[in-house]
N, C-alpha and C positions, 0 to 999 in steps of 0.2 A: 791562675798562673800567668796572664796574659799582662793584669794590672799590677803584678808584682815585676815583669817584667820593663814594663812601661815604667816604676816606679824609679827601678832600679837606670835606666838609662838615662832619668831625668835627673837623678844625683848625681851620674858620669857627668852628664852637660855641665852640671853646676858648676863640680869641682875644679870640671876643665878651663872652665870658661873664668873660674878665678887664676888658673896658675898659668893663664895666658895663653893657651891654647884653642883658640876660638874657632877651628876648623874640625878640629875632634869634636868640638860643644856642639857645632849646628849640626855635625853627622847626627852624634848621639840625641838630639831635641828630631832629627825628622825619625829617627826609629822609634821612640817613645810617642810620637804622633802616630806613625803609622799601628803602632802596639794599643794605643788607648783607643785608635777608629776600629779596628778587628776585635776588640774587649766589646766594644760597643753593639755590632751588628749582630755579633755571636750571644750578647746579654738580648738583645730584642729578639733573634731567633729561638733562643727557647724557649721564650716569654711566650711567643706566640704556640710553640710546637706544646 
């Protein structure tokens, strides 16, 4: 759910960031960062659990 999300904000950036809106893009690229580092911590947590 987490990397679909992540996905999904990294294509908002994209889109944004072609139709010139490059303040929407860096929003949407830090939520997609913060999305793929919690995908992350939460895939090694259960890995361990």
């Amino acid at each position: 759910m987490l990397i679909e999300l992540a996905i999904l904000f990294l294509l908002l950036a994209l889109v944004a960031y072609v139709l010139g809106a490059r303040g929407i893009a860096g929003f949407s690229m830090e939520i997609a960062k913060w999305l793929v580092i919690i995908f992350v911590i939460v895939a090694i947590v259960a890995f361990i659990l």
